[in-house]
C-alpha positions as CSV (number, residue, x, y, z in Angstrom):
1,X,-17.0,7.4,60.0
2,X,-15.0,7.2,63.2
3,X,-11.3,6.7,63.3
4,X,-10.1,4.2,65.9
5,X,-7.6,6.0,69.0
6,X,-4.3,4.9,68.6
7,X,-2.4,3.8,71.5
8,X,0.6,3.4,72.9
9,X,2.4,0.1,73.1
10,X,2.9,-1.8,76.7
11,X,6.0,-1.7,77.4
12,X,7.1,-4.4,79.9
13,X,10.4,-3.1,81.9
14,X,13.4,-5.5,81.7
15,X,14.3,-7.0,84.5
16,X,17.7,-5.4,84.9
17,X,16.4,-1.9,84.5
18,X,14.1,-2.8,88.0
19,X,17.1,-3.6,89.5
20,X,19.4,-0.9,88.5
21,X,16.2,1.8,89.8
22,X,16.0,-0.3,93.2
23,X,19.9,-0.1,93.7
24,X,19.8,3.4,93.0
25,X,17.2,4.2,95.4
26,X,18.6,2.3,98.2
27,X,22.2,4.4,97.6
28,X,20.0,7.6,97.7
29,X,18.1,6.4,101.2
30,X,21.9,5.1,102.5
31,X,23.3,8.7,101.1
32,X,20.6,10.1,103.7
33,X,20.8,7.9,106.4
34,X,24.6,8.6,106.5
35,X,24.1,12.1,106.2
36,X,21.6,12.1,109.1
37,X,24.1,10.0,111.0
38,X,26.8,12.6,110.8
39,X,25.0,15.3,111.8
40,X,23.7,13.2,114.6
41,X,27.3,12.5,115.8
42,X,28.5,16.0,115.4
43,X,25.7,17.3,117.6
44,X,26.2,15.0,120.3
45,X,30.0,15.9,119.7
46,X,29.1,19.8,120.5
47,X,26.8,19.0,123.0
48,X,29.7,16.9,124.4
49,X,32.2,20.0,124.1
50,X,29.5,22.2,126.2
51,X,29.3,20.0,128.7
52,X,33.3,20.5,128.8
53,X,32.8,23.8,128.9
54,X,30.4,24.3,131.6
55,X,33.0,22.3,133.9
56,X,35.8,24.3,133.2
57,X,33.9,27.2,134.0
58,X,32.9,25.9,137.5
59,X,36.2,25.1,138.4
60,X,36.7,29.0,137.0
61,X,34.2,30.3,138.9
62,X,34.0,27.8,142.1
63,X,37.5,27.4,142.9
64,X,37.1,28.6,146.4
65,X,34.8,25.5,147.4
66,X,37.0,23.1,145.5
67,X,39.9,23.9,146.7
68,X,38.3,24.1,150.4
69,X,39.0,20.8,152.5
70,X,35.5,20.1,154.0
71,X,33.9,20.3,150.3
72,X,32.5,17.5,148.4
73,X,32.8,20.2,145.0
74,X,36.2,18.8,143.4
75,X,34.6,15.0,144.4
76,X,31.3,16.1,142.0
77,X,33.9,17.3,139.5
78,X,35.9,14.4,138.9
79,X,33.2,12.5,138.8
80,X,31.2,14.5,136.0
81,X,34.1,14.6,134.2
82,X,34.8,11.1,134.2
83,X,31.4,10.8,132.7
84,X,32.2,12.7,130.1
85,X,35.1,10.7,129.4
86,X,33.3,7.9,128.4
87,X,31.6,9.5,125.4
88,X,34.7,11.0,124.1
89,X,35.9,9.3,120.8
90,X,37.5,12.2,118.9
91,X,40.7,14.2,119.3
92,X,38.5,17.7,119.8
93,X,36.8,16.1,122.6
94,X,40.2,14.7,123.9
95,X,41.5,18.1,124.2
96,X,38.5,19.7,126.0
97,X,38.4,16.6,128.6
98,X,42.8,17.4,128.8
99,X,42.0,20.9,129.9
100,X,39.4,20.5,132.1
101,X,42.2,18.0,133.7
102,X,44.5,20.5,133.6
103,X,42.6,23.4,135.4
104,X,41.5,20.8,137.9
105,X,45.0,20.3,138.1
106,X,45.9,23.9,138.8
107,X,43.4,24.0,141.0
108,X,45.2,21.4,143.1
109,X,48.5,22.7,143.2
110,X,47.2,26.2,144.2
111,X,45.6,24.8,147.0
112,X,48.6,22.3,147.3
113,X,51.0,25.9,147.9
114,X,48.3,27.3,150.0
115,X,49.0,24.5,152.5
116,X,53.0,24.7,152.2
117,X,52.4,28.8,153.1
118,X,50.4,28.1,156.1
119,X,53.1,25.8,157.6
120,X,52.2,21.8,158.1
121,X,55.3,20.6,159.5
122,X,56.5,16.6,160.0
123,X,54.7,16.7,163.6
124,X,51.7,17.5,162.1
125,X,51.7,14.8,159.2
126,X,52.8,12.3,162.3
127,X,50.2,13.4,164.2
128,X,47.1,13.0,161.2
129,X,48.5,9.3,161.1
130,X,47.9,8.8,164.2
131,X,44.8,10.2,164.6
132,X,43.2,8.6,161.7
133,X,45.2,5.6,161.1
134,X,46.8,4.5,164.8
135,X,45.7,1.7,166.9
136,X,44.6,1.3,170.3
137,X,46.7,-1.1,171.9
138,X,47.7,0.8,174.5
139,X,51.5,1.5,175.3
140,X,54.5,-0.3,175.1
141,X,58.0,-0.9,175.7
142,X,59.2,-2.9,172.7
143,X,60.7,-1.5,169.4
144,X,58.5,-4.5,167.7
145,X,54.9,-2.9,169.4
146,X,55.8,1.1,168.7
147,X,56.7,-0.1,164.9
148,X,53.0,-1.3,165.2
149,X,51.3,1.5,166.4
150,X,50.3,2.7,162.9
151,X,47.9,0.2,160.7
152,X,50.3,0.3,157.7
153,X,47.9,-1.8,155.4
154,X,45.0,0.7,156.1
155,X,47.2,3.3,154.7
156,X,47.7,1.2,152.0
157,X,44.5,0.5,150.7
158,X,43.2,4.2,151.3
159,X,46.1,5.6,149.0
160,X,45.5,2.0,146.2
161,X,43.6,4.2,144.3
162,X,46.6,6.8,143.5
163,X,48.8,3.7,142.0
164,X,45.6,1.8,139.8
165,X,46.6,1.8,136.1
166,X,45.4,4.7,134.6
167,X,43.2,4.2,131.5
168,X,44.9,4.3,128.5
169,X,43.7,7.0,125.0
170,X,41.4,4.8,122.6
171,X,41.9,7.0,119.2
172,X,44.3,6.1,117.4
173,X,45.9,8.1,114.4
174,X,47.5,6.2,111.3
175,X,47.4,2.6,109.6
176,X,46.5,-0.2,111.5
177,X,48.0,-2.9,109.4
178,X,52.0,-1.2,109.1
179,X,54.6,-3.9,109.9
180,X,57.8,-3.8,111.9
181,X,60.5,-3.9,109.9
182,X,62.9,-6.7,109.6
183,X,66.4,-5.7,110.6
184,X,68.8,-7.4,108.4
185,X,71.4,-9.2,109.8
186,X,74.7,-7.3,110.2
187,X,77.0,-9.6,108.1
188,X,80.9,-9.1,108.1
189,X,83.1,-8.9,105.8
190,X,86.4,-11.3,106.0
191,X,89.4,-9.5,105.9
192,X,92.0,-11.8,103.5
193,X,96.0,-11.5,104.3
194,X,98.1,-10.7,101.5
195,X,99.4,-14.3,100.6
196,X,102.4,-12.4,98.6
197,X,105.0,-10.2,99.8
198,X,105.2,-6.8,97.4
199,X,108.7,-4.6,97.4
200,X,108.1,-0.7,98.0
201,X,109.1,1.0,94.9
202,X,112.4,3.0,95.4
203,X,112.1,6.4,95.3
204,X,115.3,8.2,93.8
205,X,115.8,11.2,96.5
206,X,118.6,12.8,94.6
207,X,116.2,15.6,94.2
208,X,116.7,16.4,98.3
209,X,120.5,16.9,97.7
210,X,119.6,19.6,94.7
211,X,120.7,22.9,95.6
212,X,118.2,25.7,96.2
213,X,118.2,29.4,95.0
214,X,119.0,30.1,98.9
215,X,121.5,27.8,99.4
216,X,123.3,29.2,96.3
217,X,122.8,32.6,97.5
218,X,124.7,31.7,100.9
219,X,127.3,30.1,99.5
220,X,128.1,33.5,97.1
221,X,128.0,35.6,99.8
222,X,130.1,33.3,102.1
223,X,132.7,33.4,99.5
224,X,132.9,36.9,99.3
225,X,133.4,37.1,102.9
226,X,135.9,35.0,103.3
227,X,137.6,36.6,100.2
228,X,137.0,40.4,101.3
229,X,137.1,39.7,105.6
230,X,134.3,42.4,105.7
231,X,131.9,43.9,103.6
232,X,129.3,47.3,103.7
233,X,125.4,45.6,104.3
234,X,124.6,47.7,101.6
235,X,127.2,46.4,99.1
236,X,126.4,43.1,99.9
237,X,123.1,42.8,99.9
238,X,121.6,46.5,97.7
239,X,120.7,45.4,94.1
240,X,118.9,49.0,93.0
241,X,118.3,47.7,90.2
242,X,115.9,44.5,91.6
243,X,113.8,44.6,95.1
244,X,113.6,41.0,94.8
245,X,117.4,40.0,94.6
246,X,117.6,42.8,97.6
247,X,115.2,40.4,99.5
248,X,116.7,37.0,99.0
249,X,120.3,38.2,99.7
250,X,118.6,39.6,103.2
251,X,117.3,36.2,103.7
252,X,120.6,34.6,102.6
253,X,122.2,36.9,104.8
254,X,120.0,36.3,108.0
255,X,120.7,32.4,107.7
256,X,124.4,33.3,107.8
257,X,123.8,35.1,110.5
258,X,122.0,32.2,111.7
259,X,123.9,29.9,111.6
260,X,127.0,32.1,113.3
261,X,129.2,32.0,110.2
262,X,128.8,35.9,109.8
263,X,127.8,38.9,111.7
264,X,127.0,42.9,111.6
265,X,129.3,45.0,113.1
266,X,128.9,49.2,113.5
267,X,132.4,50.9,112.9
268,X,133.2,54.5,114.5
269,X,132.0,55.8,111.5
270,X,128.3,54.2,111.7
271,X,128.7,52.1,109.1
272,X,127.1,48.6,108.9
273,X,130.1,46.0,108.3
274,X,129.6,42.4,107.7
275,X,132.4,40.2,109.0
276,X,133.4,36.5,108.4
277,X,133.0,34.5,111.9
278,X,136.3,32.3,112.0
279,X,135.5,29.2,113.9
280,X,137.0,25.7,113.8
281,X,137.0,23.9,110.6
282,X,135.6,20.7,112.3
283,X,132.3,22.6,113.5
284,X,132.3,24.3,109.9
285,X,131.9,20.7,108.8
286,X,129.0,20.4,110.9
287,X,127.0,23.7,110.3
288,X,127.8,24.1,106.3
289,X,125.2,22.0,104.0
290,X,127.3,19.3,102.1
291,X,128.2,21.1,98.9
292,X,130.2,23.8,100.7
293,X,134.1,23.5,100.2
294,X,135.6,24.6,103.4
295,X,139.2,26.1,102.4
């Protein structure tokens, strides 16, 4: 008896699960395109940088023939270079095609300083124009035909070149849809006058007329002067028993002083006297503070 092979169902794939394997396969093939593409650009990118490199090193190694006059090796230059300029698109590559400008640039102004050291003077300069640019008319009296000698418009177009507009960097770094910013309009703000007139607050200033530890102190010691004529400075002013009443009657005793209502005098014995200055009672007036009593 034979047994009958069993097999396996067809399965018929949905629809959806084709697609999702054909989407899947085209990301992997775009995965590898890009990948290729990228690799692509950053060899041509390093190739580009070589390139760079090779020029700087002529104008390194050859500066003798591009700095020489009668040489067409700084022409070739700027030309290569200017080549290369048109495949740069990257910042990398901007800076290698800046420096080669730059050394050609160094290059110039040495050879620009090697002319200033061998001495062209005006006459000189006067003289190239003539000889390149002057015009056979033969001579002339008139200011109007000498101011003609020189063919002003071929100068011009043989130096248009130097004033062209200089092309402009293509990369760009940041957002490309940012805004300018509206200023807002300065607005200002009305100033209203008080419609109502407002009394200042009185301010007692009786406090201003209040006596002061000083002023006390003054008129003690101006009392016992005119009671006692003349005093010792010690006496009058010692307190051994407190440094700071010693202090303030000093003080006290300098304002007399200063105000020429007392003085120090030295007896023949060498001691310190303080005497009373008797002046008139109507400049007393004048010179005491308000709560003295003149007697």
């Amino acid at each position: 008896m034979t047994r009958p092979v069993k097999r396996e169902p067809h399965i018929t794939p949905h629809p959806a699960a084709g697609g999702s394997t054909s989407s899947s396969s085209r990301l992997i093939n775009g995965g590898a395109e890009t990948s290729d593409m990228d690799s692509r650009e950053a060899t041509e990118r390093r190739l580009l940088r070589s390139l760079y490199r090779d020029v700087k090193r002529i104008i390194t190694d050859e500066r003798d023939d591009v700095e020489r006059v009668d040489s067409d090796k700084f022409n070739s230059i700027i030309n290569q270079v200017e080549d290369l300029h048109k495949s740069v698109q990257k910042p990398r590559e901007q800076v290698a095609d800046a420096e080669a400008l730059l050394d050609i640039t160094n290059s110039l102004v040495a050879l620009v300083k090697a002319h200033g050291n061998d001495g062209i003077t005006p006459s000189d300069f006067v003289n190239g124009l003539l000889r390149d640019f002057g015009r056979q008319d033969g001579p002339s009296t008139s200011d109007e035909s000498s101011r003609n000698l020189v063919a002003w418009k071929d100068i011009g177009l043989a130096v248009s070149h130097i004033f062209s507009g200089c092309p402009g960097c293509h990369t760009m770094v940041g957002p490309m849809d940012t805004e300018l910013k509206q200023r807002k309009a300065v607005v200002g703000r009305r100033r209203t006058r008080p419609t109502g007139s407002v009394q200042p607050e009185e301010v007692n200033d009786s406090g201003g007329k209040e006596r002061t530890d000083t002023d006390k102190n003054m008129a003690t010691m101006f009392s016992i002067l005119k009671n006692k004529r003349s005093v010792k400075l010690e006496n009058l002013v010692l307190n051994r028993k407190s440094f700071a009443q010693t202090v303030e009657n000093l003080f006290a005793l300098s304002f007399l002083v200063k105000d020429g209502r007392a003085e120090i005098k030295v007896n023949e014995n060498g001691w310190h006297l303080v005497c009373k200055i008797f002046i008139n009672a109507f400049i007393l007036k004048c010179l005491l503070p308000p709560f003295f009593l003149i007697v």
